[in-house]
PDB file of N, H, CA, C and O in Angstrom:
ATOM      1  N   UNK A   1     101.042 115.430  92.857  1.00  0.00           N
ATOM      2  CA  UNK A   1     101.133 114.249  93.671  1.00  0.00           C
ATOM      3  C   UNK A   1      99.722 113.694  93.891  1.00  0.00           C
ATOM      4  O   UNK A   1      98.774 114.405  94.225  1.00  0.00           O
ATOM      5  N   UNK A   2      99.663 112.608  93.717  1.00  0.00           N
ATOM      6  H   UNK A   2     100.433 112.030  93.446  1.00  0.00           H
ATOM      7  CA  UNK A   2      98.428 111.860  93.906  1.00  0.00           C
ATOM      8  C   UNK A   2      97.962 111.880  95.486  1.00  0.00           C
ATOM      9  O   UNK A   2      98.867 112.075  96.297  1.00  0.00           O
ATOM     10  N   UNK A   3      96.660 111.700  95.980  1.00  0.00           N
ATOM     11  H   UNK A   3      95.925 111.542  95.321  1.00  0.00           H
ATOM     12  CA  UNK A   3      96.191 111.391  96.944  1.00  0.00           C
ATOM     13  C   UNK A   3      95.880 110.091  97.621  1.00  0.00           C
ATOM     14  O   UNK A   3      96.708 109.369  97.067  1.00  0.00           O
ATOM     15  N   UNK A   4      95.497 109.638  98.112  1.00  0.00           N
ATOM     16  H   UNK A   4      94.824 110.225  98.562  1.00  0.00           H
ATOM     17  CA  UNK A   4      94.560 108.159  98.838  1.00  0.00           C
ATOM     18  C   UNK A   4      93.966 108.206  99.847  1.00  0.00           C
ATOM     19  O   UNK A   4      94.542 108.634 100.847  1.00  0.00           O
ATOM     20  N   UNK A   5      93.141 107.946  99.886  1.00  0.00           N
ATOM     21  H   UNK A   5      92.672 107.598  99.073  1.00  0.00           H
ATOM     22  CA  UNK A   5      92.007 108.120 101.059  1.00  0.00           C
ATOM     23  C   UNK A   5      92.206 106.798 101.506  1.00  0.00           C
ATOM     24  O   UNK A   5      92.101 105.789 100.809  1.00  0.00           O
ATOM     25  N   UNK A   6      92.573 106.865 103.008  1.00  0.00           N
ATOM     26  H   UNK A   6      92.658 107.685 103.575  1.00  0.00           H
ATOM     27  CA  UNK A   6      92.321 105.995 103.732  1.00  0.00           C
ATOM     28  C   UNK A   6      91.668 105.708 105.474  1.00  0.00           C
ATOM     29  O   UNK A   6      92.400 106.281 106.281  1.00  0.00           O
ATOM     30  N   UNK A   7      90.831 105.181 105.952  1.00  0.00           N
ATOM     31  H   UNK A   7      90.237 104.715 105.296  1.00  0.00           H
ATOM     32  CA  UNK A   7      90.033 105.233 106.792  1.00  0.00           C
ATOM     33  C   UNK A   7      91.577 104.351 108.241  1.00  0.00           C
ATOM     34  O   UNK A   7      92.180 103.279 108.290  1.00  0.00           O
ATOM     35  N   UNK A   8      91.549 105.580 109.073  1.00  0.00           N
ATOM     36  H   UNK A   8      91.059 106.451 109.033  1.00  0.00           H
ATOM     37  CA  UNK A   8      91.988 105.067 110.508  1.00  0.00           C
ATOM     38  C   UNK A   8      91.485 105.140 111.621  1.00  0.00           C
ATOM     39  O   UNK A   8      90.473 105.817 111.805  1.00  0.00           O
ATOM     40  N   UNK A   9      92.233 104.294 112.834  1.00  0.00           N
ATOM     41  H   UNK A   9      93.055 103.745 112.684  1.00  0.00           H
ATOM     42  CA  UNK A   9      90.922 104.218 113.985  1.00  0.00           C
ATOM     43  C   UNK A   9      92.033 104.993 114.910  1.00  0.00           C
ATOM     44  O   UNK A   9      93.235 104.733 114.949  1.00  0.00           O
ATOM     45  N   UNK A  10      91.369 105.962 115.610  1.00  0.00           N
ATOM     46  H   UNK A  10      90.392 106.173 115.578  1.00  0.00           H
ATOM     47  CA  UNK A  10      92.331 106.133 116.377  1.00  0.00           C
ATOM     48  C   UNK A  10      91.463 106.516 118.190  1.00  0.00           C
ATOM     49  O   UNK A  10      90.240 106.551 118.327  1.00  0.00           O
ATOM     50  N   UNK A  11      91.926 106.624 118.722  1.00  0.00           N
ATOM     51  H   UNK A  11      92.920 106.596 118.610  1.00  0.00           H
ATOM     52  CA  UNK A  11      91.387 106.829 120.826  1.00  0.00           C
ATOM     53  C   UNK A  11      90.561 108.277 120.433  1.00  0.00           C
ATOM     54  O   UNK A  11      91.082 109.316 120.025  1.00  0.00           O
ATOM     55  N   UNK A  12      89.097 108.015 120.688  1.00  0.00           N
ATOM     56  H   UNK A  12      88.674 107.172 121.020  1.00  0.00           H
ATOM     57  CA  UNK A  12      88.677 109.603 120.672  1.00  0.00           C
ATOM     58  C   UNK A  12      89.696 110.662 121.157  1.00  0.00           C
ATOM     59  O   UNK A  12      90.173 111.574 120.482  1.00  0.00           O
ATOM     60  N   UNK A  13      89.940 110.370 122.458  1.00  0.00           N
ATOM     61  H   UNK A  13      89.552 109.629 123.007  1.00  0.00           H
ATOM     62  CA  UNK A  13      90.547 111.425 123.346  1.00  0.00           C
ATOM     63  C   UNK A  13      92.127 112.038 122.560  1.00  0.00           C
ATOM     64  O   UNK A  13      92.683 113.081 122.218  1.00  0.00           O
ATOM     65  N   UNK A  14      92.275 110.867 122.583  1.00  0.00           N
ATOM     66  H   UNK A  14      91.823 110.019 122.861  1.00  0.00           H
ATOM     67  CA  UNK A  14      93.979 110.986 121.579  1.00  0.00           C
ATOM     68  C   UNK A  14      93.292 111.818 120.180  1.00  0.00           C
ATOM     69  O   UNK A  14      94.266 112.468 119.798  1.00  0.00           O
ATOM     70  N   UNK A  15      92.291 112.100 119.344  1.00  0.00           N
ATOM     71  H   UNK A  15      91.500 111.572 119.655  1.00  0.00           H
ATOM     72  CA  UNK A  15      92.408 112.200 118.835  1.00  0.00           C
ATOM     73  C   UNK A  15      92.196 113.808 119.248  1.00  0.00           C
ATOM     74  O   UNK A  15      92.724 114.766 118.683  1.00  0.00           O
ATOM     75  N   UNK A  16      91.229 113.844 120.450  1.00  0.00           N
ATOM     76  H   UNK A  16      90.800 113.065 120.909  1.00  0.00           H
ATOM     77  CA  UNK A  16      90.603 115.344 120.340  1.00  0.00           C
ATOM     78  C   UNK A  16      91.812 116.013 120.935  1.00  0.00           C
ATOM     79  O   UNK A  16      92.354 117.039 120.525  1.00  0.00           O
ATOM     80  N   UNK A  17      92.099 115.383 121.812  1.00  0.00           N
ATOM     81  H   UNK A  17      91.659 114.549 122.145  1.00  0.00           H
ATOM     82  CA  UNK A  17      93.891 116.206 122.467  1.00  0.00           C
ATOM     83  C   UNK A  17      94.711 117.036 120.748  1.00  0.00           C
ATOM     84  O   UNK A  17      94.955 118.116 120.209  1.00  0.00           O
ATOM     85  N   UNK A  18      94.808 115.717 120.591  1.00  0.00           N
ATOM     86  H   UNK A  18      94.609 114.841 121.029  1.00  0.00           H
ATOM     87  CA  UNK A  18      95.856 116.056 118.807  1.00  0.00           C
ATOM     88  C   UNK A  18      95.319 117.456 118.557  1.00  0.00           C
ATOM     89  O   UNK A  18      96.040 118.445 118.698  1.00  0.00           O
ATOM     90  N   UNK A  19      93.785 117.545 118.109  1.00  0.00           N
ATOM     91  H   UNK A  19      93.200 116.743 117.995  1.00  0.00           H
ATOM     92  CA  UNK A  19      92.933 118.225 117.123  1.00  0.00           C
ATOM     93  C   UNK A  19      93.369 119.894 118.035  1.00  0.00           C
ATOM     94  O   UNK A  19      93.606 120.923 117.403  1.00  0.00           O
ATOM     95  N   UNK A  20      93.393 119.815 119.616  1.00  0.00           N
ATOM     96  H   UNK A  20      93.200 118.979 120.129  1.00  0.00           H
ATOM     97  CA  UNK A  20      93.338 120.921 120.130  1.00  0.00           C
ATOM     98  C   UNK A  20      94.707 121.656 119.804  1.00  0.00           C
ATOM     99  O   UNK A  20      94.653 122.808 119.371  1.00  0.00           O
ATOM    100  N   UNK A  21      95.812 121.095 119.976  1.00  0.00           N
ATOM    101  H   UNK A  21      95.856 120.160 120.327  1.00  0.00           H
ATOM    102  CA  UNK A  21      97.266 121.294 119.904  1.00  0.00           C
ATOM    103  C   UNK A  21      97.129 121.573 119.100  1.00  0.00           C
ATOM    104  O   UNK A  21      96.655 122.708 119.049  1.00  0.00           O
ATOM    105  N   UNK A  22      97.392 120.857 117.726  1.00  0.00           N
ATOM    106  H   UNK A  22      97.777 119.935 117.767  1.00  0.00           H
ATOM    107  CA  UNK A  22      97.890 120.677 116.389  1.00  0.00           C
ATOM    108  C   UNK A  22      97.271 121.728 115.972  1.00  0.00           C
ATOM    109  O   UNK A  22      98.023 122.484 115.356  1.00  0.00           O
ATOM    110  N   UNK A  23      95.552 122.299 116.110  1.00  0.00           N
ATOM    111  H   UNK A  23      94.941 121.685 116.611  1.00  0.00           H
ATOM    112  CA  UNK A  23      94.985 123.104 115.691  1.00  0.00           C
ATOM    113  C   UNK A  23      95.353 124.480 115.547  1.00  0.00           C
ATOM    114  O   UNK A  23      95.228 125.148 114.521  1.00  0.00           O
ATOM    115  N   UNK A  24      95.855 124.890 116.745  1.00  0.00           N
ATOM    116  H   UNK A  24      95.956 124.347 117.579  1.00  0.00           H
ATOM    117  CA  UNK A  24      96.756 126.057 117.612  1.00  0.00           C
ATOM    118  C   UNK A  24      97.655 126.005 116.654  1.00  0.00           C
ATOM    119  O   UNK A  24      97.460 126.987 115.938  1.00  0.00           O
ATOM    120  N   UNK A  25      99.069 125.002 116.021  1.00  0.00           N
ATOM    121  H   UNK A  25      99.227 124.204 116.603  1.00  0.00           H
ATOM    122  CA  UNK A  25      99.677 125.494 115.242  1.00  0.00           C
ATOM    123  C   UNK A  25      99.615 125.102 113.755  1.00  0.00           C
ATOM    124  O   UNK A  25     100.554 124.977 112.969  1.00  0.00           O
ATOM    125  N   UNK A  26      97.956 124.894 113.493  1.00  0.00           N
ATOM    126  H   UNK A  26      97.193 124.996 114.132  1.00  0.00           H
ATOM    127  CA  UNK A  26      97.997 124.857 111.486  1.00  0.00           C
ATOM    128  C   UNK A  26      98.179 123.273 111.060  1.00  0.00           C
ATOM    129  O   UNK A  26      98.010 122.886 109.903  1.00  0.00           O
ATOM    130  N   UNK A  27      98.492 122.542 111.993  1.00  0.00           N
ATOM    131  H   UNK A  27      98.629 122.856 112.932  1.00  0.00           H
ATOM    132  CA  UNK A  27      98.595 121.391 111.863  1.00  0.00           C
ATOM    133  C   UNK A  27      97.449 120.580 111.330  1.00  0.00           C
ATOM    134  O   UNK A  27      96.556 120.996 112.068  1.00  0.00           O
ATOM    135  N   UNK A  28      96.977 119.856 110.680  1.00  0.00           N
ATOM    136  H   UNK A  28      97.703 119.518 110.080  1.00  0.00           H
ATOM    137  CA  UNK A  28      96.095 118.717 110.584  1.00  0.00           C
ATOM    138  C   UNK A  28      96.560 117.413 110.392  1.00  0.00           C
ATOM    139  O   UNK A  28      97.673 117.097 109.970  1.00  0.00           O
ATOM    140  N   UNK A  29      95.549 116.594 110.762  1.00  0.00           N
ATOM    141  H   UNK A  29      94.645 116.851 111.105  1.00  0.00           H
ATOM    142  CA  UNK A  29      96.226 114.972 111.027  1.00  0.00           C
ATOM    143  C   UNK A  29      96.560 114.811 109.953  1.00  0.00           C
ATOM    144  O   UNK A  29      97.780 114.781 109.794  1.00  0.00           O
ATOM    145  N   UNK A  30      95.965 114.691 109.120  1.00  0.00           N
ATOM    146  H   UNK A  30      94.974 114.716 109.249  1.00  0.00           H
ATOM    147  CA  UNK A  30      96.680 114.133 107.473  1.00  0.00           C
ATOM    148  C   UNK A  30      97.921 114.143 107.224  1.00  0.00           C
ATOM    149  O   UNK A  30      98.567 113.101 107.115  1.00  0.00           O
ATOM    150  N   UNK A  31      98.535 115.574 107.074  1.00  0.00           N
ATOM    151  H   UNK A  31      98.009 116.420 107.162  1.00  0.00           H
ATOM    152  CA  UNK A  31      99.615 116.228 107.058  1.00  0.00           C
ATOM    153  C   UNK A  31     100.973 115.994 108.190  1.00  0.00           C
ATOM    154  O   UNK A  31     102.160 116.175 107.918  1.00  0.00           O
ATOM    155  N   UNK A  32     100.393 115.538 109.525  1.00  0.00           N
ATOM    156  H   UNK A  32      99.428 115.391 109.745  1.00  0.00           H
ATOM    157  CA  UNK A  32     101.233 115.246 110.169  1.00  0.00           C
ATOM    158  C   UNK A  32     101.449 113.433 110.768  1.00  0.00           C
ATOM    159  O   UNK A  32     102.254 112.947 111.561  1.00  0.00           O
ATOM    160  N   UNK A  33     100.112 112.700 109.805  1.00  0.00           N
ATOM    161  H   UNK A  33      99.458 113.095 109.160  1.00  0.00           H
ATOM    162  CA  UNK A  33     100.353 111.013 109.281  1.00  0.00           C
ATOM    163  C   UNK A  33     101.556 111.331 108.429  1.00  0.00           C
ATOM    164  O   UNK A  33     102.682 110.887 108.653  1.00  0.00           O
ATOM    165  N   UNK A  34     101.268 112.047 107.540  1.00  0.00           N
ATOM    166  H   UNK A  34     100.353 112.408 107.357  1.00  0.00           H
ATOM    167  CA  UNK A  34     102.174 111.861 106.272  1.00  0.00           C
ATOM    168  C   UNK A  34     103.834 112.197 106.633  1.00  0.00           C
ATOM    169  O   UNK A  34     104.766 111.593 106.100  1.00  0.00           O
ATOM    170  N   UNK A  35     103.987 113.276 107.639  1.00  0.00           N
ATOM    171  H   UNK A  35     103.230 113.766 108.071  1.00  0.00           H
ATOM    172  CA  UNK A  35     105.737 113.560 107.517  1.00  0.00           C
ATOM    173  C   UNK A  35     106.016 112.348 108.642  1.00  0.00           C
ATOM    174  O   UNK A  35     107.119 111.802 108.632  1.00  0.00           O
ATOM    175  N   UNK A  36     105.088 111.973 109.524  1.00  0.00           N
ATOM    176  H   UNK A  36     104.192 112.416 109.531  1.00  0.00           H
ATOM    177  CA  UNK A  36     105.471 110.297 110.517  1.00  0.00           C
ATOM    178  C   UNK A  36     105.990 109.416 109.716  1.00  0.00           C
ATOM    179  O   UNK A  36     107.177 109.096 109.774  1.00  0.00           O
ATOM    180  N   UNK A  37     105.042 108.867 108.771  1.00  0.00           N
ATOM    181  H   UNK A  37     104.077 109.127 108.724  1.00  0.00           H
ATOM    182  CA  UNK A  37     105.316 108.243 107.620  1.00  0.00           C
ATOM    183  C   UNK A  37     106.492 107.772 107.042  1.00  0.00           C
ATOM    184  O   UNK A  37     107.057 106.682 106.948  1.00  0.00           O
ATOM    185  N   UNK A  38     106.767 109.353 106.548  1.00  0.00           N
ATOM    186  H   UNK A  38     106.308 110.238 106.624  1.00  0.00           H
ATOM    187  CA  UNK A  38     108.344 109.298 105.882  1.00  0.00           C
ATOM    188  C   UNK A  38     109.066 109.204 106.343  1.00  0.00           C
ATOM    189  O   UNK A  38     110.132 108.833 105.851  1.00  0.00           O
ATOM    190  N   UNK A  39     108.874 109.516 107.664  1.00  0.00           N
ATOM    191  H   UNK A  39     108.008 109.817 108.064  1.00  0.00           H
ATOM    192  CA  UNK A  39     110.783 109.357 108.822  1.00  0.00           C
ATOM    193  C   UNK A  39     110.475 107.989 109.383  1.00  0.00           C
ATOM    194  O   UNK A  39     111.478 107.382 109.758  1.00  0.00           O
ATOM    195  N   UNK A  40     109.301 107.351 109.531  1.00  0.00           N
ATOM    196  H   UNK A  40     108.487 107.845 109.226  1.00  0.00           H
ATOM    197  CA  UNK A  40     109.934 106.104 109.776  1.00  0.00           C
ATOM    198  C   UNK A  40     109.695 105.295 108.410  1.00  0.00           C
ATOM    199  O   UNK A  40     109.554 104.106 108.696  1.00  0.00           O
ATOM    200  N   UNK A  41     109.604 105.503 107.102  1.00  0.00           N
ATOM    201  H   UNK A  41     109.719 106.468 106.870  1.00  0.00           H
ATOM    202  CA  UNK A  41     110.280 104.757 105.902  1.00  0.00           C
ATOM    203  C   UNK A  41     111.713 105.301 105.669  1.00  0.00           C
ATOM    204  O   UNK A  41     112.375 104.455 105.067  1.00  0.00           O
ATOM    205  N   UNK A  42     112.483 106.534 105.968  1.00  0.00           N
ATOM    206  H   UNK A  42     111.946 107.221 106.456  1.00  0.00           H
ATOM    207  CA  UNK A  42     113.578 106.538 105.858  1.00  0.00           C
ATOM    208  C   UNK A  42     114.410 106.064 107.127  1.00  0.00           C
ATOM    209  O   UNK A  42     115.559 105.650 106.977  1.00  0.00           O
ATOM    210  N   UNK A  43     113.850 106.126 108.300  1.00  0.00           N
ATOM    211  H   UNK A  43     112.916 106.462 108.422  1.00  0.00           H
ATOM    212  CA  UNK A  43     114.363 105.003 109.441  1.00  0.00           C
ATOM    213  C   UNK A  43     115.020 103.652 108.885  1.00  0.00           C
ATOM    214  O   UNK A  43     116.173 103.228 108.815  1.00  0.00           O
ATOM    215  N   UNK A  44     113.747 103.168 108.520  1.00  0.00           N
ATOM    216  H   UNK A  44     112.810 103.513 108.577  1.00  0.00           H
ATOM    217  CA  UNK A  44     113.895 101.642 108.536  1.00  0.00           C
ATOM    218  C   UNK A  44     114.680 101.681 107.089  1.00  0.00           C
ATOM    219  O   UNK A  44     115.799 101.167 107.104  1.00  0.00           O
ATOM    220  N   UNK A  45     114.350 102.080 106.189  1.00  0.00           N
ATOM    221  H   UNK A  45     113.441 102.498 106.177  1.00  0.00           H
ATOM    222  CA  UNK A  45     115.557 101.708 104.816  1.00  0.00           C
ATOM    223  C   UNK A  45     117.084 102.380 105.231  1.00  0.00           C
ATOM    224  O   UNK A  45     117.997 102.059 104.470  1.00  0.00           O
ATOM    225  N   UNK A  46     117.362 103.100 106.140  1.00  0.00           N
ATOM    226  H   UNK A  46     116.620 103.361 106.757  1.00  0.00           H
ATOM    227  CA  UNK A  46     118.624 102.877 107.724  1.00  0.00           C
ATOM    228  C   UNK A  46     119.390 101.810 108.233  1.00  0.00           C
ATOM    229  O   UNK A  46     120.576 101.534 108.410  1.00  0.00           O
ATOM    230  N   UNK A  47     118.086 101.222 108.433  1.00  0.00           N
ATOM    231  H   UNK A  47     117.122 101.445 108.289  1.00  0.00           H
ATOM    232  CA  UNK A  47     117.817 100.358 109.258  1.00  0.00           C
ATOM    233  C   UNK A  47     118.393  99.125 108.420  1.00  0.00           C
ATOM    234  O   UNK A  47     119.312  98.359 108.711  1.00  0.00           O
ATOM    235  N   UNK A  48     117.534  99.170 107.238  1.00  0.00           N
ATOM    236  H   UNK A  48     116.788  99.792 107.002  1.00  0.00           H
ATOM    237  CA  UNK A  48     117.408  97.713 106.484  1.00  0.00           C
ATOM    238  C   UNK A  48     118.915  97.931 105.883  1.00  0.00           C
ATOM    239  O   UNK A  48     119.505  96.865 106.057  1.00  0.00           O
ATOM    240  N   UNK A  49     119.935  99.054 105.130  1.00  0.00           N
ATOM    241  H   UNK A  49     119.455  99.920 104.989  1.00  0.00           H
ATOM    242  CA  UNK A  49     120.976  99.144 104.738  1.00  0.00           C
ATOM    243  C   UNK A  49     122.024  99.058 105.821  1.00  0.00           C
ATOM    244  O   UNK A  49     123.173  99.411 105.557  1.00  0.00           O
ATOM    245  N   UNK A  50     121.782  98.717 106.742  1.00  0.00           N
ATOM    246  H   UNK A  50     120.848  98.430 106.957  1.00  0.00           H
ATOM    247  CA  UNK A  50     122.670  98.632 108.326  1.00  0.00           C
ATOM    248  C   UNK A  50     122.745  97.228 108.119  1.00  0.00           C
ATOM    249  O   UNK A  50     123.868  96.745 108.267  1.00  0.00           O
ATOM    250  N   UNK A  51     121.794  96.435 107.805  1.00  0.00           N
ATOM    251  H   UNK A  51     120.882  96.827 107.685  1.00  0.00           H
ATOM    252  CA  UNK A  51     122.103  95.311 108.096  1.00  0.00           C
ATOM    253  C   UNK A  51     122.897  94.271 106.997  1.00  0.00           C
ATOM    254  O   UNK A  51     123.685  93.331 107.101  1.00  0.00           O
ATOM    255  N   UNK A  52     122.178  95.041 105.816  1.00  0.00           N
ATOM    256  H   UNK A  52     121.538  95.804 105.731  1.00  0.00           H
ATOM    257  CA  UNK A  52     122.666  94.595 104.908  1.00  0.00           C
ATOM    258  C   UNK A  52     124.175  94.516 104.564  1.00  0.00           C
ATOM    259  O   UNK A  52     124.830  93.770 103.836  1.00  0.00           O
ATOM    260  N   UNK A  53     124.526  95.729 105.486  1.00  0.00           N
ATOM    261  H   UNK A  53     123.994  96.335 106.077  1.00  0.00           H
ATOM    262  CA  UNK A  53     126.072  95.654 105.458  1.00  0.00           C
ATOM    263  C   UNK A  53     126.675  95.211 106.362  1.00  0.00           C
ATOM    264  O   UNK A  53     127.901  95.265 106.265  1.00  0.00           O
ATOM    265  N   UNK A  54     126.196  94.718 107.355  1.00  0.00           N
ATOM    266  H   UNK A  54     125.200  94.674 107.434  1.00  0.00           H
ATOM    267  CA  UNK A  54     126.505  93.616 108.502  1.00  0.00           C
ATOM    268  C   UNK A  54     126.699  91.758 107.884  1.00  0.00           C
ATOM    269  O   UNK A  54     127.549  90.868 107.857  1.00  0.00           O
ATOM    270  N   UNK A  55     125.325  92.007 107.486  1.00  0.00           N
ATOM    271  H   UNK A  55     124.634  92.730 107.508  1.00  0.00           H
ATOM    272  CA  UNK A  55     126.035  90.392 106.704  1.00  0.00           C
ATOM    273  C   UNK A  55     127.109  90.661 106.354  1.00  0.00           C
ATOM    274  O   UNK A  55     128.122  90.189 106.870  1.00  0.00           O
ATOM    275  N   UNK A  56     127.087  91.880 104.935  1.00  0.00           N
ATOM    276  H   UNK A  56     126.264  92.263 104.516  1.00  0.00           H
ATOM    277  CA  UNK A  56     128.123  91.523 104.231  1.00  0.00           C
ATOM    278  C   UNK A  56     129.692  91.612 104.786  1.00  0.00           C
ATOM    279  O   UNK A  56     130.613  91.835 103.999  1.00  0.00           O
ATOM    280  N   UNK A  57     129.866  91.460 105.902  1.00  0.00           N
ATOM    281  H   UNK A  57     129.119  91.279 106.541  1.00  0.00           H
ATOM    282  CA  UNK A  57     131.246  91.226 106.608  1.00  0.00           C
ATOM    283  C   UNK A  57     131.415  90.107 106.645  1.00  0.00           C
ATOM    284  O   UNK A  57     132.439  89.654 107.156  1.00  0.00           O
TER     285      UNK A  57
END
């Protein structure tokens, strides 16, 4: 699987809170951008096939 580097801004504090938690269980931000990610792209294509079948009534 390919990579991409991409630069985000996020609240120091929010970030150092994250870093303390997440750290404790193996977590890193990357890894837990990425599974956010996917549940809200499979949300919304949910979402977007909900509606699509609403018109079609």
């Amino acid at each position: 699987m390919a990579t991409q580097r991409v630069n985000i801004t996020l609240d120091p504090k929010v970030y150092e809170e994250f870093c303390r938690i997440a750290g404790k269980k193996g977590i890193r931000v990357s890894t837990w951008i990425n599974a956010q990610m996917i549940e809200f792209i499979e949300e919304e294509k949910v979402i977007e096939e909900y509606r699509r079948k609403k018109r079609s009534e």
